[in-house]
C-alpha positions as CSV (number, residue, x, y, z in Angstrom):
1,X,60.6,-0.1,0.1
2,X,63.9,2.1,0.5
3,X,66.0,0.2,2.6
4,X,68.9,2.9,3.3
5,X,68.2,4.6,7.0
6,X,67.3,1.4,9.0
7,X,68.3,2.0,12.5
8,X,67.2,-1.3,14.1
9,X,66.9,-4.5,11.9
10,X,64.7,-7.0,14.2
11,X,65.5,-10.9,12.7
12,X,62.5,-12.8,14.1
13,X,60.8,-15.9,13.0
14,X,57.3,-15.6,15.3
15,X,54.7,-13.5,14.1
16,X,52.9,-13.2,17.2
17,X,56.5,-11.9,18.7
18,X,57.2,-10.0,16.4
19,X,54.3,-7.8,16.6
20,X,54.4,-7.7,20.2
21,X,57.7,-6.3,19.9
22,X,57.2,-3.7,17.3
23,X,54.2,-2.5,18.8
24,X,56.0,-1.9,22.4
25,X,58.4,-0.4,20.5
26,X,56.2,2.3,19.0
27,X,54.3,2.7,22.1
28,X,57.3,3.2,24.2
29,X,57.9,6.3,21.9
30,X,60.5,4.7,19.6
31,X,60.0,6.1,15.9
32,X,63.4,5.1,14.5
33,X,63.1,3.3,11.2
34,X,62.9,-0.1,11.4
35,X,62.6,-3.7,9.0
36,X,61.5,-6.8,10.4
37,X,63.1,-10.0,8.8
38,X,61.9,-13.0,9.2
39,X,64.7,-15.1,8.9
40,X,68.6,-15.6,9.3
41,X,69.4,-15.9,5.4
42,X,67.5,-12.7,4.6
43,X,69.0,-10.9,7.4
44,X,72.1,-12.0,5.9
45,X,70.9,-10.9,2.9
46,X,69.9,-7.6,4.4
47,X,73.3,-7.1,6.0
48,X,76.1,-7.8,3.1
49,X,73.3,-6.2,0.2
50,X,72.8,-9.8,-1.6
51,X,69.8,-10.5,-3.2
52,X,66.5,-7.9,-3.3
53,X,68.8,-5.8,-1.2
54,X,71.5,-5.4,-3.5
55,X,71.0,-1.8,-4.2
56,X,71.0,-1.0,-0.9
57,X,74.4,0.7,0.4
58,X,76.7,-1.4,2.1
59,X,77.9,1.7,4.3
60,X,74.7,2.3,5.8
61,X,74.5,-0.3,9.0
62,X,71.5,-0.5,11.1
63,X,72.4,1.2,14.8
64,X,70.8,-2.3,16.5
65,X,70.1,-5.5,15.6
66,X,67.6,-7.5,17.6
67,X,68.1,-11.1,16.7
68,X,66.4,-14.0,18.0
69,X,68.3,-17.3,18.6
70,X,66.3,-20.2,16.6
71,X,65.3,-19.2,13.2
72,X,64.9,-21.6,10.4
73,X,67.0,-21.3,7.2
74,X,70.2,-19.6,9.5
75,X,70.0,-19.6,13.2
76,X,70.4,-16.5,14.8
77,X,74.0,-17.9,16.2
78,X,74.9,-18.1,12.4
79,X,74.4,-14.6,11.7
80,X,75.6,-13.3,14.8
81,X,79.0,-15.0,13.3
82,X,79.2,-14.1,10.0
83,X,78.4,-10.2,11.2
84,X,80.6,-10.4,14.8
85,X,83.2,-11.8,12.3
86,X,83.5,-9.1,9.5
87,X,85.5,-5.5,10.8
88,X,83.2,-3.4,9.0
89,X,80.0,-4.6,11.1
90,X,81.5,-5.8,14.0
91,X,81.2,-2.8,16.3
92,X,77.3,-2.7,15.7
93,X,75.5,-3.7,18.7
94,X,73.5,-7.0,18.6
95,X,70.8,-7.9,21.0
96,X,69.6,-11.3,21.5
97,X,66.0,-11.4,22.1
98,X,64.9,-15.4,22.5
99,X,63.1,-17.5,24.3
100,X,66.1,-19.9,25.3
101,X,67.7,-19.5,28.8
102,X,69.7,-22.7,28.6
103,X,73.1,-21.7,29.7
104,X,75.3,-23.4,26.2
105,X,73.1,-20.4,24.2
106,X,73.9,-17.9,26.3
107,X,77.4,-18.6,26.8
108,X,77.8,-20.0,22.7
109,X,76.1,-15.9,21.6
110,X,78.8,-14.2,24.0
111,X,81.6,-16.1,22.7
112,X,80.5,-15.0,19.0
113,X,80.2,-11.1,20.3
114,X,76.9,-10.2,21.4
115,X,76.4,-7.5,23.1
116,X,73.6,-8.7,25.4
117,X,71.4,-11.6,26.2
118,X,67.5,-11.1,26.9
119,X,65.2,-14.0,27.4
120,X,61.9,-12.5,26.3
121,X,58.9,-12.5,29.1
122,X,55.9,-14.8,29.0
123,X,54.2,-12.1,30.7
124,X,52.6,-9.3,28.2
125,X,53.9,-6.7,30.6
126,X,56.6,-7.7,31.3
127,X,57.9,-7.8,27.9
128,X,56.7,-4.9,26.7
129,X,59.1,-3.4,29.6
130,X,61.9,-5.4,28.4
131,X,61.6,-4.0,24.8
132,X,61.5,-0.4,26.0
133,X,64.4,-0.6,28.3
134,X,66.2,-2.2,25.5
135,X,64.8,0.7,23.0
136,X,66.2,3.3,25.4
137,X,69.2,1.9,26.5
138,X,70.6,0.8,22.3
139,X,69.4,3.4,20.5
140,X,69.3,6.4,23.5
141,X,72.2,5.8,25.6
142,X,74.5,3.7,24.3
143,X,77.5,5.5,22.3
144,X,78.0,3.6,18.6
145,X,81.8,2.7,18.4
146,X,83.9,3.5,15.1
């Protein structure tokens, strides 16, 4: 796979989730280019061009990353860090999409920089809404900062 071009890099450890997000993605009208990662260390991977993705260009960012909270290997808080940390990636928007609400996560992921918060719905319709408002509002009306 080429991995230049990747608009949204989605960093999540369930299956199941994972395809119910990618699908409401696509059926919400969404075509942008995207790579599901399973874990934290390959999204690290992914991110500073380590590993199978060392080839890839380091210039071209993703314009989202979706990043859920409790991965094994790295947690999600680990990579939104290391990426919140580094001047060259810090301005790229990162979503967290879990299923924590406990107030120390939410409050520990805005310390480290995240741009927003989103407890994913037990309810099949009601997360397929959540995923396309986040779809339009990160990648259609949100302006990218330098």
């Amino acid at each position: 796979m080429i991995y230049d071009n990747i608009e949204i890099l989605f960093v999540e450890d369930s299956a199941d989730d994972a395809m119910l997000t990618m699908r409401a993605l696509k059926k919400s009208g969404f075509n942008n280019k995207l790579l599901h990662l399973a874990d934290g260390a390959e999204a690290l991977d992914f991110i500073f061009c380590r590993g199978i993705y060392q080839n890839r260009n380091i210039k071209d960012h993703p314009k989202l990353i979706l990043l859920d909270l409790k991965m094994p290997k790295v947690s999600g808080l680990q990579v939104l860090a290391k990426i919140k940390a580094d001047p060259e990636l810090k301005s790229i928007p990162v979503v967290m999409l879990t299923s924590s609400n406990e107030g120390p996560d939410i409050e520990r992921c805005y310390e480290l920089g995240a741009n927003s918060y989103i407890v994913k719905p037990v309810d099949s319709d009601k997360f397929f809404h959540a995923i396309k408002e986040i779809g339009m509002y990160w990648m259609l009306l949100s302006q990218p900062g330098n």
